[in-house]
C-alpha positions, 0 to 999 in steps of 0.5 A, a space after each residue: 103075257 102069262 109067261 107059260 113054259 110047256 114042260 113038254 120037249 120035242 126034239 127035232 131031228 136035223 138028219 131026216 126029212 126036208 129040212 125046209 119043213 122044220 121052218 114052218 110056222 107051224 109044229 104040232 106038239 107045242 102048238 096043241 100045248 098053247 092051245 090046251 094051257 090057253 083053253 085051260 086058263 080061260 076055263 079058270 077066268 071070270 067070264 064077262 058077263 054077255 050082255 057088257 060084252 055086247 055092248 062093248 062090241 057096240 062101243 067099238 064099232 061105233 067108235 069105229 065107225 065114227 073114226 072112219 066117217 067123222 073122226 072129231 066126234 070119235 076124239 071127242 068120244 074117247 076121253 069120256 071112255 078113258 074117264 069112265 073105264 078108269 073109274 072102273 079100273 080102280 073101283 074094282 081094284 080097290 074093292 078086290 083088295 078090299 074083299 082081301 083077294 090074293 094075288 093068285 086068285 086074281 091072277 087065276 081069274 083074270 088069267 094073269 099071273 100073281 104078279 103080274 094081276 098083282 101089279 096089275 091091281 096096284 097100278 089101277 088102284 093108284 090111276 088118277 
């Protein structure tokens, strides 16, 4: 959660209309601000690379799959993935607190924000 606000209000008028129109899931003004503040962040965010994004699309459907058609060999396959993806995690927390980033350009780039990427670095740094 980035916790965004829209700094735009929008009144609704409860003397007109069909009231039972107000419950809609949808009301246009602050669903186009969350559209625009999420295309926003994710313009600003560090982009995978397409070729790991790929192949962690195969990873999971490969998981997938083995969970639906042979779920030991898909028990057996998730602790090396934990294993692996939390070396990683904290590789690259420590060399991004290394490399002296600040909260708010970490945050910025994960879409996150600094305290919340903050915390986010600490907690992956200190994974065992």
């Amino acid at each position: 959660m980035c916790g965004w606000r829209g700094t735009t209000t929008y009144p609704i008028d409860w003397t007109t209309g069909d009231t039972a129109s107000l419950y809609e899931p949808v009301i246009e003004g602050p669903e186009d601000d969350w559209e625009h503040h999420n295309a926003d962040v994710q313009s600003r965010n560090v982009p995978l690379p397409t070729e790991l994004a790929t192949l962690l699309e195969q990873v999971k459907d490969q998981l997938l799959g083995l969970a639906t058609d042979v779920p030991l060999a898909a028990l057996r396959a998730v602790p090396a993935l934990e294993r692996t993806t939390r070396q990683a995690a904290r590789t690259a927390a420590r060399n991004a607190k290394a490399d002296e980033l600040t909260a708010e350009a970490i945050g910025t780039g994960l879409g996150l924000s600094p305290d919340t990427a903050d915390s986010r670095l600490n907690h992956y740094a200190l994974r065992h």
